[in-house]
N, C-alpha and C positions, 0 to 999 in steps of 0.2 A: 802435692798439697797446694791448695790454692790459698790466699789471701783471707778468705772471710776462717778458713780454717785457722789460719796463722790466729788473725785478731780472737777467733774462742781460746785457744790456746792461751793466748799472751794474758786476755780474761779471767779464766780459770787459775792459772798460777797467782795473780795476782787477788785472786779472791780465797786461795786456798791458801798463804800463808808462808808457802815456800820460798826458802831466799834465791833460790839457784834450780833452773831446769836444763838441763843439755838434751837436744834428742837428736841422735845420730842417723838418717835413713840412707842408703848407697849413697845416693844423689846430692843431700841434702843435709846441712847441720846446722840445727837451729841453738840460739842458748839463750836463757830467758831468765834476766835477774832484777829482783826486785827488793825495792830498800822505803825504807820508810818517805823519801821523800819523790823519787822516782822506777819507773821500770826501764830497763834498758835491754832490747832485744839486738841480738847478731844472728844473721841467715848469711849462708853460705852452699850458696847453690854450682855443681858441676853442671859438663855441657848433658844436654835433654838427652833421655834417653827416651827408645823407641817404645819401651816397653813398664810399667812401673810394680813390679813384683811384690815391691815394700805394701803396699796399698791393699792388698788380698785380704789383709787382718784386719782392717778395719769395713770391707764391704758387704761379710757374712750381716752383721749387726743392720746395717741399712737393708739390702735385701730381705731379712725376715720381715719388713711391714708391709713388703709387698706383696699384694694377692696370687697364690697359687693357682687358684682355677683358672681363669681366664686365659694365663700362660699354658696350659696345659691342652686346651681348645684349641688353641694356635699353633699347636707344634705340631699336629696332624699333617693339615691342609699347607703348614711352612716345610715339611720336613724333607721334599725335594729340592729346596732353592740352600742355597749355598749362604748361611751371614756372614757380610764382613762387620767387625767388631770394631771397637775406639781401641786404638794400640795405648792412650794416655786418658790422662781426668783433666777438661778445661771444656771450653765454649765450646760448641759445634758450630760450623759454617759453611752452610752451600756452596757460596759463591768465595773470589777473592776479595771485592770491595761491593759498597751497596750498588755501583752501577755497571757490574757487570752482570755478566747471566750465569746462571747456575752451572758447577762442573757435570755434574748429571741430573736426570729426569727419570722420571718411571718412562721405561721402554727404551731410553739410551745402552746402545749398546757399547758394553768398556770391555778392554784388555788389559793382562798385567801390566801391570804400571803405570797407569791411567790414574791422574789424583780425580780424586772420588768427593773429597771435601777437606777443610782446613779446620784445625783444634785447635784454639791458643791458650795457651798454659804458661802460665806468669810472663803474662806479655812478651811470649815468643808465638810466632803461627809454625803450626807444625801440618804440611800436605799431609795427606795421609793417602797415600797408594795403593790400589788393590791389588788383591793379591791372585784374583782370579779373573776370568774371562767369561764374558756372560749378559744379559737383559738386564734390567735396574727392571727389578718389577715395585718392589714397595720401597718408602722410603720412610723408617722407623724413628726418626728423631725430627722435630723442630727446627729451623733457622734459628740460629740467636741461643740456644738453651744449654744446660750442663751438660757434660756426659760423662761417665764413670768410665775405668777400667775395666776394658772387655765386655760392655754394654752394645749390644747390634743397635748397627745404626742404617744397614742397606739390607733388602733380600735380593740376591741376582741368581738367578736361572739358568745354571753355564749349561743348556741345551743349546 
């Protein structure tokens, strides 16, 4: 759960009426109480995990405004290449800092365990490692931009 999430949340309770919200996810406990003269939020976040399962129930709802077809044209001509996925929801990034060079390139060749790109997720950077060996043929996500839970972000070619 990132930040701008958090602030709709804290939003919403406090436009809805509610005195008191707890939400419990694995990872994560947030409690959101609100009184006539202020709101007062506690988060209590565990260490990162690799993977965010809680999140699954909320991605169905954002994926349906996304276009069907187009995805469907693509998974033809992608269907040989192997995608590695975002293991987390936060920022993607190529590189580690703006002055260095990019971890991979279309046509860089990686092997297991090669970081592939960095996601930072409430101001933690998390590498993210492949998991495969193979070509960097396309590269599906932006510098700088979101990326959801199990969202491809590389296509690599393990011929």
């Amino acid at each position: 759960m990132d930040i701008k999430e958090i602030q709709n949340l804290i939003k919403f309770v406090a436009k809805s009426g509610a005195s008191e919200v707890k939400l419990e996810l694995e990872d994560l406990k947030i409690t959101i109480k609100t009184g006539s003269q202020k709101t007062e939020t506690t988060i209590v976040q565990a260490a990162p995990m690799t993977g965010m399962p809680q999140m699954m129930a909320a991605a169905p709802a954002m994926e349906a405004a996304a276009p069907a077809a187009p995805a469907a044209e693509s998974n033809d001509e992608d269907s040989k290449y192997i995608t590695v996925k975002s293991p987390i929801i936060g920022t993607f990034y190529r590189k580690s800092s703006p002055d260095k060079p990019n971890f991979v390139e279309i046509g860089s060749t990686i092997n297991t365990g090669d970081t592939v790109c960095i996601i930072e997720a409430m101001k933690l950077f998390n590498e993210i490692e492949s998991e495969v060996s193979g070509k960097i043929v396309k590269v599906l996500v932006d510098d700088a931009t979101p990326v959801e839970f199990d969202q491809p972000l590389f296509l690599v070619d393990p011929s």
